[in-house]
N, C-alpha and C positions, 0 to 999 in steps of 0.2 A: 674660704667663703668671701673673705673681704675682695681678695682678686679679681673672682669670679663677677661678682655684682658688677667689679669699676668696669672691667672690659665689657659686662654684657650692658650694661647700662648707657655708656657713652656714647653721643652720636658718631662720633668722630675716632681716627687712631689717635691712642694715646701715649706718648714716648714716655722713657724711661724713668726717665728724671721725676715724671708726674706720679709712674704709679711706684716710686721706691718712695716719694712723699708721703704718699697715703696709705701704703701697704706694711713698708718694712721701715719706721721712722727709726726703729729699734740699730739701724747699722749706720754708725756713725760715717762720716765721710774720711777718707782715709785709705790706704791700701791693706788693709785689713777689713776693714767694713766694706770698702768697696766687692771684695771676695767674699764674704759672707752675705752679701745682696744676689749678687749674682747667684750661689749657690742657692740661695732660696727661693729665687726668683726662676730660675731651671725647674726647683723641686715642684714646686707649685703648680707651674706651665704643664709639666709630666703628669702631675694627678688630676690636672682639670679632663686632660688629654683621656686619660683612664676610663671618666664619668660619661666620656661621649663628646666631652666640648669642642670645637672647631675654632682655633685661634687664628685669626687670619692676620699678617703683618704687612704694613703696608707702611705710606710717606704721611710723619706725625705732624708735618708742618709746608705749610700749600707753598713755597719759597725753598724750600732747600729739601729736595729729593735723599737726601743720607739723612735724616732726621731719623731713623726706624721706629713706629707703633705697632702699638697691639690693640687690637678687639674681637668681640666675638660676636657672629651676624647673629642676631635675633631667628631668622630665617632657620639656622642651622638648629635652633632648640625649639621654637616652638611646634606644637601639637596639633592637626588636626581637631575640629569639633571632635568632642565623642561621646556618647549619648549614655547614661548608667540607666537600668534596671529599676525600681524605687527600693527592692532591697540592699541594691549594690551604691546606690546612692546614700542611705541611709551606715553603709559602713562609712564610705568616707565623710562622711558627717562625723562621726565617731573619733574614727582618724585627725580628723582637720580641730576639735579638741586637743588634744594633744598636742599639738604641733606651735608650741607658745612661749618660746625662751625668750625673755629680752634680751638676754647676753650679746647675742651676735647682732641682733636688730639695733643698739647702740655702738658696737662695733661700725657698721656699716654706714650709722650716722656719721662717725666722726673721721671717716674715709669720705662719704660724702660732701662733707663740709669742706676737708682739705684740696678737694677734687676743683668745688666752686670757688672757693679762693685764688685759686689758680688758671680760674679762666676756661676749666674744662665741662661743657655742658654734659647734663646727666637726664635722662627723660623716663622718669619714673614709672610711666607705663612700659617698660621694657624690662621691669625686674620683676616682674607679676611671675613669673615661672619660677626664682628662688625665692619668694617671700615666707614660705614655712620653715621654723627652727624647728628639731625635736625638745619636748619639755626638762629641766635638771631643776629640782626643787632645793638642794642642798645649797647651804651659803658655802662651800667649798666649789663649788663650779667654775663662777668667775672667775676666782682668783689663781686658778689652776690652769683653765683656757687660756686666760693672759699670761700665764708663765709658760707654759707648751708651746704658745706664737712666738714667746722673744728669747728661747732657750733661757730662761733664769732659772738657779735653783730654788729649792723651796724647803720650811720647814714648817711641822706641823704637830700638834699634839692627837696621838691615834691608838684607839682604845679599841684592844682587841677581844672577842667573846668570851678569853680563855682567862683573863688576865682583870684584877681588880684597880687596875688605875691604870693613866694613858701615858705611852712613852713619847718623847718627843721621837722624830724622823726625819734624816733629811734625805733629798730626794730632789735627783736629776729629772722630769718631768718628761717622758716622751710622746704624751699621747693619752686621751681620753679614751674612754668601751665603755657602751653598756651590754650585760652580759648576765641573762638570767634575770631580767627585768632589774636590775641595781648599778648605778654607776659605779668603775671603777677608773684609778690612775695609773697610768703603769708606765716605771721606769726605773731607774737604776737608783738604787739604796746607797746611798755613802758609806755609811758607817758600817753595813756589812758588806758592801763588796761584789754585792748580783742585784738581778732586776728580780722586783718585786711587786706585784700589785697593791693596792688600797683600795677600800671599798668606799666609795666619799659620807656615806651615812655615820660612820666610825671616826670620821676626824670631827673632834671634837672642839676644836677651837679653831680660833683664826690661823690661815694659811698666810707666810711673811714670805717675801720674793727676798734673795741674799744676790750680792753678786752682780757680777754688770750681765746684759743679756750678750748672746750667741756666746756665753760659757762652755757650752759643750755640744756634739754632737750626738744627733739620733743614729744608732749604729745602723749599716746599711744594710738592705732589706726587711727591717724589723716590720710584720707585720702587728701592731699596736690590738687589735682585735684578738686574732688568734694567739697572742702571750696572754692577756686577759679569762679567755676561755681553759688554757690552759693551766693559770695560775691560781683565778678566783674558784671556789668552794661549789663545788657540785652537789645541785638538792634532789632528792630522789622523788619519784612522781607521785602523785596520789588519783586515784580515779575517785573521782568526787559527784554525787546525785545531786543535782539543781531542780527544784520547782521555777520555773519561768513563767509569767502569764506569757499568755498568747499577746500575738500581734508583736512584742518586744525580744530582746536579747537576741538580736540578730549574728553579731558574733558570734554569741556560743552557740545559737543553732547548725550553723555552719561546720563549726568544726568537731559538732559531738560525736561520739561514738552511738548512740543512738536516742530516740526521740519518741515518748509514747504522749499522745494527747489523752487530754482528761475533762470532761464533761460541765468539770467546776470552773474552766476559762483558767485551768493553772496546766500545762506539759512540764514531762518528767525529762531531765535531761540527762545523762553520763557524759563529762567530760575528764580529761587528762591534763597534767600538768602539775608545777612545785607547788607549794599550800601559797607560798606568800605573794605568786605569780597570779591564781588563780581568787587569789583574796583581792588582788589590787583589779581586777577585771571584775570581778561582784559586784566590789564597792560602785564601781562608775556605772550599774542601772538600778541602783536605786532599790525604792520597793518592788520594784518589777521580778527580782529576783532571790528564793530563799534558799539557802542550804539545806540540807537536808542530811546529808554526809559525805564525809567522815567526821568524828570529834575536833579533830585538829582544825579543818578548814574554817569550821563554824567558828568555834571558840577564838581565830582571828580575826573574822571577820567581826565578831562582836565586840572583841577588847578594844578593835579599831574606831567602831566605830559608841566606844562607851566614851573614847580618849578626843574623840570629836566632841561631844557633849560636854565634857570637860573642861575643854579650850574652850565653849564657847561661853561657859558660866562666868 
């Protein structure tokens, strides 16, 4: 993400030297570090590549044509006007909620900063197309992004459903997921020996970085998602009845199984999905929307929101 910003953001090509400053402080100078920049700086260029991005390379310095830069034209991402619906406007309204980490957005200050010390203009109206983070509310996030960027190990105390007290873990970090609406980490376990996910809601205590960073490598090809999906805990669906007023719940009108109106300004709705997925999509309209059934959905959505009442006493 950091990458992305510097190239899309600068007016100018920016050489090497500028974006291993702000990007990858993490690799010391040296022929070791030097390899471990370059190799991230490859992996990096490749995923942008993946996203759609167009990096164009050119002369980073108007005096000496072998200077080589990098950026990426604005031209090549930006979008077309395009006009939403008031329903479809009203989702991403929804959406654009969401969309609110400071994690990265501090991140990208402190590449910013390092950028303008150096001399290399940045023109803030050119980063309006990445400016959405998606949300992570767990104090395990930061501190596990930041270890994911610089390859550092990690340990953590993590307390599992099955199990009355939390063991500590340590843990090669390869990659953030979320999957089934809950964050998890996933990467290779020390002290057993295979990759393992973690659900970050379960680690219960402070997350400690050990070790110098580019300690290790992310095995090649891991797709970091699909180990996630494959490893984290599968919740079985429940078809859940929603009273919705009218006019609201545009989401779930969309994707119901079906929709009967009701005289009293309340429609009956049937939707699908895991209890704790479709508890946390209730929650965000408010009174506008009541359970109805199954037992389970309701009694979460209540406990949740008894434990809000709670906090706020």
């Amino acid at each position: 993400m950091n990458l992305h910003i510097l190239l899309l953001g600068a007016k100018r090509f920016i050489g090497k030297d500028a974006i291993r400053e702000a990007c990858y402080p993490e690799h010391a100078r040296g022929p070791a570090g030097d390899e471990a920049f370059e190799r991230a700086f490859e992996r990096d260029k490749d995923a942008l590549r993946q996203i759609g991005a167009v990096i164009e390379v050119g002369s980073a310095d108007a005096f000496f044509d072998d200077e080589i830069g990098y950026r990426i034209p604005t031209e090549q991402t930006s979008l077309p006007e395009i006009r939403f619906e008031s329903d479809e406007a009203a989702v991403l309204g929804l959406a654009a909620q969401v969309w609110q980490q400071a994690t990265l957005a501090k991140a990208t200050g402190r590449a910013l900063a390092k950028l303008k010390g150096q001399g290399v203009e940045i023109d803030p109206s050119r980063l309006e197309v990445v400016a959405p983070s998606i949300s992570a509310d767990e104090p395990a996030f930061e501190p596990l992004w930041d270890a994911v960027g610089k390859r550092r190990q990690v340990s953590f105390p993590y307390q599992r459903a099955s199990e009355t007290a939390p063991t500590a873990r340590r843990v090669q970090p390869w990659g953030l997921a979320r999957s089934s609406g809950r964050w998890y980490v996933v990467g290779y376990d020390v002290d057993r020996g295979a990759e393992r996910v973690f659900r970050l809601s379960r680690i219960v205590g402070p997350v400690r970085a050990t070790g110098k960073s580019g300690a290790y490598d992310v095995p090649a090809g891991t797709d970091v998602r699909a180990v996630a999906r494959r490893l984290s805990p599968s919740y079985p669906s429940v078809r859940a009845e929603l009273q919705v007023r009218q006019g609201t719940g545009v989401g779930l009108r969309r994707r119901a199984e079906s929709v009967a109106a009701d005289a009293s300004g309340w429609d009956t709705l049937v939707v699908e999905g895991p209890v704790h997925e479709l508890a946390d999509e209730v929650l965000t309209y408010g009174a506008d929307v009541v359970v109805q059934a199954p037992e389970a959905l309701r009694d979460e959505v209540v406990t949740r929101l008894r434990s809000i009442v709670e906090g706020a006493r």
